[in-house]
py3Dmol code that shows the C-alpha trace and the ligand (Angstrom):
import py3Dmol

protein = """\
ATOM      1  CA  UNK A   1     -19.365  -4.074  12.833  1.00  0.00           C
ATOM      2  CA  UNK A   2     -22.671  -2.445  12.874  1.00  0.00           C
ATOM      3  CA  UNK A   3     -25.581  -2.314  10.177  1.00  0.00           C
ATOM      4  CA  UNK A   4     -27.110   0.515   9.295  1.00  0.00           C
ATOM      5  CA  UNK A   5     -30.469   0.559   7.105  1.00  0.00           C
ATOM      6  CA  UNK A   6     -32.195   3.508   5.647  1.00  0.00           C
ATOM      7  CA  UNK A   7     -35.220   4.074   3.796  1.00  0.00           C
ATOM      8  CA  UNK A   8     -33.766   5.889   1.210  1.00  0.00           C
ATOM      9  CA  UNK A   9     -30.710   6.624  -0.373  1.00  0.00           C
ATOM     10  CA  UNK A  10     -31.012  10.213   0.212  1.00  0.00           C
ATOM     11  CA  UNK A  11     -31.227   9.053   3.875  1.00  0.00           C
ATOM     12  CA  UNK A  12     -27.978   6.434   3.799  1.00  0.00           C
ATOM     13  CA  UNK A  13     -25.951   9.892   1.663  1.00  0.00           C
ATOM     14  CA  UNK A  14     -27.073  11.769   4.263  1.00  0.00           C
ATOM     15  CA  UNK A  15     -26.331   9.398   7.425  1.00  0.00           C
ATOM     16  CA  UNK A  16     -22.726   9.214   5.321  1.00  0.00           C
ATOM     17  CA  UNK A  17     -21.715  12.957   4.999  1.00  0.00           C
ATOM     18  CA  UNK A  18     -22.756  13.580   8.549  1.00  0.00           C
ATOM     19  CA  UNK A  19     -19.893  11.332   9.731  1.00  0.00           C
ATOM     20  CA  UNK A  20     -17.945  13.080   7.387  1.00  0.00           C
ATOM     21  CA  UNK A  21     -17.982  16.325   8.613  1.00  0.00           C
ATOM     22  CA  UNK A  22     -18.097  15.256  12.075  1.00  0.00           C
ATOM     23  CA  UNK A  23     -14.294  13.041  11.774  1.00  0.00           C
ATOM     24  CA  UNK A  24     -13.146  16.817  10.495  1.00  0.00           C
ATOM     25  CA  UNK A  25     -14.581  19.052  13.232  1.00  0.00           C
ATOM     26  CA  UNK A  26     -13.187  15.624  15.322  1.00  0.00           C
ATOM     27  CA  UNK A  27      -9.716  15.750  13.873  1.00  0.00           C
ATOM     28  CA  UNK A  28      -9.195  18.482  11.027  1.00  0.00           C
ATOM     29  CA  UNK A  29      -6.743  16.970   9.474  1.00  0.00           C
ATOM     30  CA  UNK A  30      -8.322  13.484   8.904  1.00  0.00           C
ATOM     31  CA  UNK A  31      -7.158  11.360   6.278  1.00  0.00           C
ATOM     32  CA  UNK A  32      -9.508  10.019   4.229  1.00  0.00           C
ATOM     33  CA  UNK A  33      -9.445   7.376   1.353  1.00  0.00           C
ATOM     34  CA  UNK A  34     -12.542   7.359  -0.364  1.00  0.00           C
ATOM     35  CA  UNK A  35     -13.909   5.127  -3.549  1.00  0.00           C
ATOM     36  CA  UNK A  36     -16.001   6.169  -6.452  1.00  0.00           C
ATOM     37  CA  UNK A  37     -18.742   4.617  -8.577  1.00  0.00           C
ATOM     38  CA  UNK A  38     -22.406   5.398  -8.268  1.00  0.00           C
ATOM     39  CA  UNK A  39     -22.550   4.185  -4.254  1.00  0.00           C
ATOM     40  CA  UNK A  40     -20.989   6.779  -2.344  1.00  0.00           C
ATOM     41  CA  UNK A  41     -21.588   9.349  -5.062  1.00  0.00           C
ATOM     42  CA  UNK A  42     -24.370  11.728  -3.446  1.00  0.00           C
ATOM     43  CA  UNK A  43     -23.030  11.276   0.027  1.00  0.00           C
ATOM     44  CA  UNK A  44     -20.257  13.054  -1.421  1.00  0.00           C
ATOM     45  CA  UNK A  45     -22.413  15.772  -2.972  1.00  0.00           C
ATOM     46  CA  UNK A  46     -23.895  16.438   0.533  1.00  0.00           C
ATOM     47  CA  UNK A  47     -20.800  16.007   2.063  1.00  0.00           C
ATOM     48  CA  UNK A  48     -18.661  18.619  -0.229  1.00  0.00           C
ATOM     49  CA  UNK A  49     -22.198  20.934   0.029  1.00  0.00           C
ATOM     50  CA  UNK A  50     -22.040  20.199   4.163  1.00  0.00           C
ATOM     51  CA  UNK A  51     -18.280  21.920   4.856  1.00  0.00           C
ATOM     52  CA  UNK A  52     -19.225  24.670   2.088  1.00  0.00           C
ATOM     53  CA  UNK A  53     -22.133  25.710   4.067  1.00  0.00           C
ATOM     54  CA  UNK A  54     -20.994  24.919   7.353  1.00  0.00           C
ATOM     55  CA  UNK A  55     -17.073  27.379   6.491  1.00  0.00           C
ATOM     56  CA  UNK A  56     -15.624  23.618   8.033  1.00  0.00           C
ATOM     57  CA  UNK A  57     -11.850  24.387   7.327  1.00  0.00           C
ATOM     58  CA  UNK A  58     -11.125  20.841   5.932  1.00  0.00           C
ATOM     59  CA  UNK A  59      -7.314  22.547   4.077  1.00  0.00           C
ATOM     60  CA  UNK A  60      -5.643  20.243   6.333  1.00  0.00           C
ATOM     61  CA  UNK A  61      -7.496  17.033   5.806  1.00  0.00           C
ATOM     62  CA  UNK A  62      -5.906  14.412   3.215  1.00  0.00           C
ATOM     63  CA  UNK A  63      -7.644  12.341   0.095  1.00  0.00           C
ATOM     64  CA  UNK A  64      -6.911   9.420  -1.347  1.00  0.00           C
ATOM     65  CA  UNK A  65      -7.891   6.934  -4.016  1.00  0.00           C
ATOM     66  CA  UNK A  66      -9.292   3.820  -3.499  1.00  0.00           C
ATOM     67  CA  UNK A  67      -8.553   2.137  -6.661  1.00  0.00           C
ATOM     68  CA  UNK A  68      -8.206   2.870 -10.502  1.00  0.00           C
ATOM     69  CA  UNK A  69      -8.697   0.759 -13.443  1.00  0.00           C
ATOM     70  CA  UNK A  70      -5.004   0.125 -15.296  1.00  0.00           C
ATOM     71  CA  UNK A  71      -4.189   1.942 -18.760  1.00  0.00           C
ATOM     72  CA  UNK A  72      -7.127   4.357 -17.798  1.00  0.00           C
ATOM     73  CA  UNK A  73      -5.940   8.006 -18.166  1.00  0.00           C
ATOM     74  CA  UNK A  74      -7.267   9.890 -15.605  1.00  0.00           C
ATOM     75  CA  UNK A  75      -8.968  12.518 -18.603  1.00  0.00           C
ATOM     76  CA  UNK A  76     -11.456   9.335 -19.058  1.00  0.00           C
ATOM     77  CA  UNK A  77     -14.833  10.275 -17.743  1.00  0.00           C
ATOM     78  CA  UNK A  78     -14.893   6.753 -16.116  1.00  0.00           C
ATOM     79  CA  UNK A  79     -11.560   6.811 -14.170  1.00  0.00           C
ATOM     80  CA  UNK A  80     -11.498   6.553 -10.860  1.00  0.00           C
ATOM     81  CA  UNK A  81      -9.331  10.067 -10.907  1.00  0.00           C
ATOM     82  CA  UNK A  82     -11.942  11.837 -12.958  1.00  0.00           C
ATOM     83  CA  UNK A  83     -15.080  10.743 -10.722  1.00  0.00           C
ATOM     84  CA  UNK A  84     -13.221  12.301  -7.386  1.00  0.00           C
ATOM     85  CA  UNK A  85     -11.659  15.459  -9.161  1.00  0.00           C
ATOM     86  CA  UNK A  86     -15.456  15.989 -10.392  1.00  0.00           C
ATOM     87  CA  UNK A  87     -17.354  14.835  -7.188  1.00  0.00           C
ATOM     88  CA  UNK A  88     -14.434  15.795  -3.698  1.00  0.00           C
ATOM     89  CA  UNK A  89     -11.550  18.040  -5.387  1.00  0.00           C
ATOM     90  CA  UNK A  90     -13.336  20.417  -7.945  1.00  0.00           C
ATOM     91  CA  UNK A  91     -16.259  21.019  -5.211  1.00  0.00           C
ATOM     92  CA  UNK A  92     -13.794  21.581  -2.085  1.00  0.00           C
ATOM     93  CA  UNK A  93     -10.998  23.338  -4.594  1.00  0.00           C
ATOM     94  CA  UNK A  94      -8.860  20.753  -2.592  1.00  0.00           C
ATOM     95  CA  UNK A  95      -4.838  21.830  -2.815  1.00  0.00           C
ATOM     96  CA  UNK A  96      -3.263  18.992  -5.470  1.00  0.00           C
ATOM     97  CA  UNK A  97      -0.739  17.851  -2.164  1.00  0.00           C
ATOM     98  CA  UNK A  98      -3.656  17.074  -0.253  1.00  0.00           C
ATOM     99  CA  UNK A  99      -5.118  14.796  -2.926  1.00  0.00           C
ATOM    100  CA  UNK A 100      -3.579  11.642  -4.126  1.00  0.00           C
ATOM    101  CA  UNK A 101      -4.233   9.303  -6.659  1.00  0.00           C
ATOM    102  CA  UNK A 102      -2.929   5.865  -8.666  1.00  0.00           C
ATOM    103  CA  UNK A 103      -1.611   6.680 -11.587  1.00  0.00           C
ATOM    104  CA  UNK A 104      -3.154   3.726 -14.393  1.00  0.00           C
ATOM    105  CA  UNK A 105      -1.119   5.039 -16.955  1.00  0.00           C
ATOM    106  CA  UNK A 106       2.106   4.714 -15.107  1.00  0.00           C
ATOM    107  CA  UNK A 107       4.691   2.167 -16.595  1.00  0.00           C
ATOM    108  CA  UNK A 108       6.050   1.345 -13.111  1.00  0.00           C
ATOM    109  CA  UNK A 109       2.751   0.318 -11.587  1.00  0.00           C
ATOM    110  CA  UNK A 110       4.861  -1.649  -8.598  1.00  0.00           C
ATOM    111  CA  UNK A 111       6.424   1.913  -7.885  1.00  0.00           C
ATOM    112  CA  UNK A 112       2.505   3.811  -8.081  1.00  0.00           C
ATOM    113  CA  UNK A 113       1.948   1.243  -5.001  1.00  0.00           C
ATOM    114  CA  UNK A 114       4.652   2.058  -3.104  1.00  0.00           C
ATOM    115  CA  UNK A 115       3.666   5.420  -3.629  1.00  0.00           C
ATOM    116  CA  UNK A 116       0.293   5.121  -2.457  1.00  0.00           C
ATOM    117  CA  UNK A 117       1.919   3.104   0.399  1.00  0.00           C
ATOM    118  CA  UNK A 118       4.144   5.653   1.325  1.00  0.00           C
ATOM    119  CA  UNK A 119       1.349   8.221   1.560  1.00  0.00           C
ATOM    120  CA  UNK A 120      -0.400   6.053   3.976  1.00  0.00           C
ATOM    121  CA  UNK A 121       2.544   5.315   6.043  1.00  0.00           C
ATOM    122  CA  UNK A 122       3.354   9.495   6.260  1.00  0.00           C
ATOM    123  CA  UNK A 123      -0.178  10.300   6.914  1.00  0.00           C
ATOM    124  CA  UNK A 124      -0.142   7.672  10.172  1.00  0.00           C
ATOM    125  CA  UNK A 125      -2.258   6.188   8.529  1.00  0.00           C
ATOM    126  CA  UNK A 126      -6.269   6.174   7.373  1.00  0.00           C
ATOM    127  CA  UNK A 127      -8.609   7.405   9.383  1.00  0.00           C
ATOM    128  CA  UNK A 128     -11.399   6.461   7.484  1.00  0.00           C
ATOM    129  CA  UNK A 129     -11.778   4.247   3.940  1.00  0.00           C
ATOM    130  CA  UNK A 130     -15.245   4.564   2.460  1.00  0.00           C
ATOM    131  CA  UNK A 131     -15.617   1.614   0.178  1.00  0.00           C
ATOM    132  CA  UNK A 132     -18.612   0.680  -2.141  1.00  0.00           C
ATOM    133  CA  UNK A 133     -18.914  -3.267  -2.757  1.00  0.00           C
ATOM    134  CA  UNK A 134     -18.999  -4.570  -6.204  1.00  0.00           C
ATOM    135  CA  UNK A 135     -21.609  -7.842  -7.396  1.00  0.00           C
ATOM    136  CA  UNK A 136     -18.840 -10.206  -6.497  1.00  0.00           C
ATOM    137  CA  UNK A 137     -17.937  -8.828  -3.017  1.00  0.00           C
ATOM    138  CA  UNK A 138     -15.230  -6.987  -4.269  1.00  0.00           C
ATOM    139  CA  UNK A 139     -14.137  -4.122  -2.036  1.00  0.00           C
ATOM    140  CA  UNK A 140     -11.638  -1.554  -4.158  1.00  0.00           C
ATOM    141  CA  UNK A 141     -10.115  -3.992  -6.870  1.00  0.00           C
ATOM    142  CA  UNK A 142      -9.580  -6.737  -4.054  1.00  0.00           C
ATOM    143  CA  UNK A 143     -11.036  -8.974  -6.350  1.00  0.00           C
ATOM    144  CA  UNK A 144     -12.435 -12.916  -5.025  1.00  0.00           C
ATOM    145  CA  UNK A 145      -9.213 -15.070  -4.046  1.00  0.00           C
ATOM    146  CA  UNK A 146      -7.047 -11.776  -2.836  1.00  0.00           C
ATOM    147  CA  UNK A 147      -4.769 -12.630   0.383  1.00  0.00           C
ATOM    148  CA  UNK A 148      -6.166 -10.211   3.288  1.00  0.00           C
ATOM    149  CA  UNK A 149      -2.424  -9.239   3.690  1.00  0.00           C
ATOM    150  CA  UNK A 150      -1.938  -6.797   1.239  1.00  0.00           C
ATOM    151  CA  UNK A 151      -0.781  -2.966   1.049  1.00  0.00           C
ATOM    152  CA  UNK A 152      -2.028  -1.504  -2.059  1.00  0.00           C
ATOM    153  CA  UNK A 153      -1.266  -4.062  -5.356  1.00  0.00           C
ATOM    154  CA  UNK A 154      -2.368  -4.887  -9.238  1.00  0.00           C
ATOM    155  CA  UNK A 155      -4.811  -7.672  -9.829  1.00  0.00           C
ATOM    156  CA  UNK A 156      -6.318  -9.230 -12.719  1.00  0.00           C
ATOM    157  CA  UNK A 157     -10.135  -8.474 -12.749  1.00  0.00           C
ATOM    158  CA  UNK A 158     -12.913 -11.031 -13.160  1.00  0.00           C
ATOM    159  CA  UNK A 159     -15.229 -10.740 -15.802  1.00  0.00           C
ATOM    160  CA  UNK A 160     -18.120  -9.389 -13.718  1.00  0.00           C
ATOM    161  CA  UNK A 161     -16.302  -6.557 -12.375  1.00  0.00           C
ATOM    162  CA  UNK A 162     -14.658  -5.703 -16.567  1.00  0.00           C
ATOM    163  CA  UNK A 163     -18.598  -5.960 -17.389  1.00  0.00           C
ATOM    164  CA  UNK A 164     -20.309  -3.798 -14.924  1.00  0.00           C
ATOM    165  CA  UNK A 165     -17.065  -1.661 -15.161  1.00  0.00           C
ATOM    166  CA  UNK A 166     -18.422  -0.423 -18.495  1.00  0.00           C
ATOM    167  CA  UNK A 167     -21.273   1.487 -16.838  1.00  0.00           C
ATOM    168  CA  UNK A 168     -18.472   4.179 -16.456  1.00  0.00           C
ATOM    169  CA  UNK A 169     -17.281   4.609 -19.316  1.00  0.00           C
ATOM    170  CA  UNK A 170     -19.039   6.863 -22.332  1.00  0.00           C
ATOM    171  CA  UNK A 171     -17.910   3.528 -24.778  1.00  0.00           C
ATOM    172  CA  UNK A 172     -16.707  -0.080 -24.628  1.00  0.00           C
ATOM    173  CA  UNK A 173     -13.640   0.003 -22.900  1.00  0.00           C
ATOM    174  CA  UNK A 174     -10.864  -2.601 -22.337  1.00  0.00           C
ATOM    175  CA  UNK A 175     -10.515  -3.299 -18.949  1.00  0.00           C
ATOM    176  CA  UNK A 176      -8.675  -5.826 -17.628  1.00  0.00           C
ATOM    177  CA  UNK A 177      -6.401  -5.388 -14.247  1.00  0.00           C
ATOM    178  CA  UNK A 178      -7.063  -2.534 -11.354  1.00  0.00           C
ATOM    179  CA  UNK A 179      -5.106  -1.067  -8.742  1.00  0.00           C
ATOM    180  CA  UNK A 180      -6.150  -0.772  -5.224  1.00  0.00           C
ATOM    181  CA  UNK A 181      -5.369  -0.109  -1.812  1.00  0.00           C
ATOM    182  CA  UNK A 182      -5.328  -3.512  -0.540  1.00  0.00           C
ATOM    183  CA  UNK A 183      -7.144  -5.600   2.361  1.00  0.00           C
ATOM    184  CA  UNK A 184      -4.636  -4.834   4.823  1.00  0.00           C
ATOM    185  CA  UNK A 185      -5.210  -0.819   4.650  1.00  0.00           C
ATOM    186  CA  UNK A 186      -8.800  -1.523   5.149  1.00  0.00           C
ATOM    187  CA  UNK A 187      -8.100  -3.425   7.942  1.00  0.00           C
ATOM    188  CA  UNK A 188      -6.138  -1.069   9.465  1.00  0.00           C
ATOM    189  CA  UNK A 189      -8.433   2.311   9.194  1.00  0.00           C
ATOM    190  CA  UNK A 190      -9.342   3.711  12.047  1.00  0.00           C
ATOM    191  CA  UNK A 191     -12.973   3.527  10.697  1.00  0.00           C
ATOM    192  CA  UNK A 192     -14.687   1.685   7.670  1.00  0.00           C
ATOM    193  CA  UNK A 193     -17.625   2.504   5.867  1.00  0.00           C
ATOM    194  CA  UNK A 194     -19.319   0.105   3.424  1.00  0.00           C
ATOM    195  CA  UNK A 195     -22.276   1.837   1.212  1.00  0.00           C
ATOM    196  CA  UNK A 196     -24.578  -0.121  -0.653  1.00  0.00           C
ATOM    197  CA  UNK A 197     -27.987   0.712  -2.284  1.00  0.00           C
ATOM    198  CA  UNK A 198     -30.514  -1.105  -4.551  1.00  0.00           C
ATOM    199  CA  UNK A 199     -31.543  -4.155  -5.499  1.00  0.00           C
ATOM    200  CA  UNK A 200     -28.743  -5.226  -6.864  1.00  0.00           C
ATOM    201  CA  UNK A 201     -26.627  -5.411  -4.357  1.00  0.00           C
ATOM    202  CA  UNK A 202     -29.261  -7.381  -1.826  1.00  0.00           C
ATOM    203  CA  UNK A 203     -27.824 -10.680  -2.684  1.00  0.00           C
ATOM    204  CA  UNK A 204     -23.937  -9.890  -2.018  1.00  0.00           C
ATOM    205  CA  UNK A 205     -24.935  -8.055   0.765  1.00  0.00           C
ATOM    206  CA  UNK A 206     -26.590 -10.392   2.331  1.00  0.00           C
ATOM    207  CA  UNK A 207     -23.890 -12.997   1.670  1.00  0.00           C
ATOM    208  CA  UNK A 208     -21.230  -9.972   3.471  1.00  0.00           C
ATOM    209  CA  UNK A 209     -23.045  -9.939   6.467  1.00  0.00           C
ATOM    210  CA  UNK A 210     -23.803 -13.716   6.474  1.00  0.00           C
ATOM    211  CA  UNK A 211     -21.771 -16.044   4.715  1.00  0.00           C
ATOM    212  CA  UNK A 212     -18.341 -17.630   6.693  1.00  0.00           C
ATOM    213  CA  UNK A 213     -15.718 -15.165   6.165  1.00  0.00           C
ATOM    214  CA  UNK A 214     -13.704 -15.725   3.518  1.00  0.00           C
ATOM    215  CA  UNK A 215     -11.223 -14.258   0.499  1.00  0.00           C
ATOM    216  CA  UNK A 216     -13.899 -15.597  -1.777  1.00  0.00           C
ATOM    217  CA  UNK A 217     -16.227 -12.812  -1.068  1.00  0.00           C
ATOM    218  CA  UNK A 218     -13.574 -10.345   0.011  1.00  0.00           C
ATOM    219  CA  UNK A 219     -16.354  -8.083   1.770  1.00  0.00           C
ATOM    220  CA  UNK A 220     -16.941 -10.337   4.595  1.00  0.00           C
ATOM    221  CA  UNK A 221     -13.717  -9.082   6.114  1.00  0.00           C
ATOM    222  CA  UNK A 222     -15.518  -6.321   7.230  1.00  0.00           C
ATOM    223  CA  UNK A 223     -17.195  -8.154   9.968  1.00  0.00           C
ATOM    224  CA  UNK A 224     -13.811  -8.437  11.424  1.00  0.00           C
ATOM    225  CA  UNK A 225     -12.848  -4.554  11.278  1.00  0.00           C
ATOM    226  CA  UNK A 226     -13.274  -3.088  14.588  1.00  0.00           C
ATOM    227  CA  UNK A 227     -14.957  -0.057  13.606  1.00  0.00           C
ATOM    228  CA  UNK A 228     -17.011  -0.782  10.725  1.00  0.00           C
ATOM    229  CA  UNK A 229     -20.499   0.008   9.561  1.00  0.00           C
ATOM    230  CA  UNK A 230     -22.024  -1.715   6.648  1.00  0.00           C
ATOM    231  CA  UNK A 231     -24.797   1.166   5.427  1.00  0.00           C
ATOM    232  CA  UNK A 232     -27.609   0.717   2.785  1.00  0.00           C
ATOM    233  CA  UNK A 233     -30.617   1.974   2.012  1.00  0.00           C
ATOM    234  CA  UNK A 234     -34.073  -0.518   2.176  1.00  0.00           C
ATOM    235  CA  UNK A 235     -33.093  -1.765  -1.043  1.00  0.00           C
ATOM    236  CA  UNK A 236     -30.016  -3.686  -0.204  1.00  0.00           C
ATOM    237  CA  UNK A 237     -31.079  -4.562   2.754  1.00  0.00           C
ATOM    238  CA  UNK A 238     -32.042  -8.736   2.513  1.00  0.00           C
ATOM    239  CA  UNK A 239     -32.113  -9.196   6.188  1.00  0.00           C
TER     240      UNK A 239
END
"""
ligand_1 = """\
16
LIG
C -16.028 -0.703 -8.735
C -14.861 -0.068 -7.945
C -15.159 -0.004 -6.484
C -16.591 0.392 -6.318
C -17.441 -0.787 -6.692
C -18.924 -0.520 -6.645
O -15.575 -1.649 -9.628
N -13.603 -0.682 -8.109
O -14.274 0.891 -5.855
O -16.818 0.763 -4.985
O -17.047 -1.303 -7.950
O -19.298 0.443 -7.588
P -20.708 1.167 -7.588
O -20.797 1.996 -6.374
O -20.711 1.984 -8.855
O -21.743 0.077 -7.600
"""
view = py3Dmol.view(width=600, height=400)
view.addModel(protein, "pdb")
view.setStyle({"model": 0}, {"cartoon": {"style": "trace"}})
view.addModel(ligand_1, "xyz")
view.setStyle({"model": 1}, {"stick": {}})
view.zoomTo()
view.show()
């Protein structure tokens, strides 16, 4: 695992899309699985802005969803669904088979798993997960206590991650269970990328990179991914 610092978070969005578009001029049909929230937000702006500019033929590449928050319909400005139609698919006009999501509405969440699973099984795999990190080291929805042996899975969220959950949403919103790929898919990528900036994630970054590993703060699993870089901006960065 390597860390990567930045002055800014231009800089860290920046340092981000460029290994984007290189894994697609690298393999052009990469499959990518890719969270949202505020994090990796403007690496994806450059990114989608990047392969525009660039005519990078990225038809054959494949997205999918990190997470999504249960009983969220993916119409809600704050689903996880919404935030990459508006910020990957819209952008890149990205073909609706080459994009795949949880469903949170679905009644046969067990199934939406297997679904997910399925897609990551057919696709050989991921070649890279981009992950942010939430305030209790959560990395997707794999939430403090999760076993590292998981495929994707529904968990009950804590009460920090339902409270700073509400920045998404446009009112108070009842959140109470996500679903996400799980440990075991990050594990497995052929690359990771953790992105972190500000303040407020010094503390739990800090503890990531420096604390004993352990399914308390799900993050510092990273250090055992073979080809993983932990990247934030001056900010986040505690030493
Ligand atoms: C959320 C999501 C994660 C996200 C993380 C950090 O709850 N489940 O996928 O990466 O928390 O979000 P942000 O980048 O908005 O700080």
């Amino acid at each position: 695992m390597q860390k990567l610092v930045y002055k800014t978070y231009e800089q860290l969005s920046e340092a981000v899309a460029y290994k984007m578009v290189k894994l697609i001029i690298k393999k052009p049909n990469a499959v990518f699985c890719l969270a949202s929230g505020s994090s990796p937000q403007l690496a994806y702006q450059y990114f989608t802005e990047k392969l525009i500019n660039k005519k990078i033929n990225y038809s054959n590449c494949t997205f999918i969803a990190l997470d999504e928050w249960v009983g969220i319909p993916p119409t809600d400005s704050g689903s996880c669904h919404y935030f990459l139609q508006e910020n990957i698919v819209k952008p890149l006009n990205i073909a609706s088979d080459k994009i795949h999501y949880f469903d949170g509405l679905s009644k046969n969440l067990e199934l939406e798993c297997i679904k997910i699973d399925t897609i990551i099984e057919q696709n050989n795999g991921l070649d890279i997960i981009i992950v942010g990190i939430g305030l209790n080291g959560h990395i997707g929805f794999n939430e403090p206590g999760v076993s590292p042996d998981k495929k994707c899975h529904v968990i009950d969220l804590e009460d920090i991650t339902i409270n700073v959950g509400q920045k998404y949403f446009d009112q108070p919103t009842q959140l109470s269970q996500g679903i996400t790929i799980g440990l075991q898919h990050f594990m497995e990528a052929n690359e990771a990328i953790l992105i972190a900036n500000g303040l407020k994630k010094a503390e739990i970054i800090f503890k990531t990179l420096n604390a004993e590993i352990n399914m308390q703060i799900p993050s510092t699993i990273i250090r055992k991914h073979r080809n993983a870089s932990v990247m934030i901006d001056l900010d986040a960065d505690n030493n």
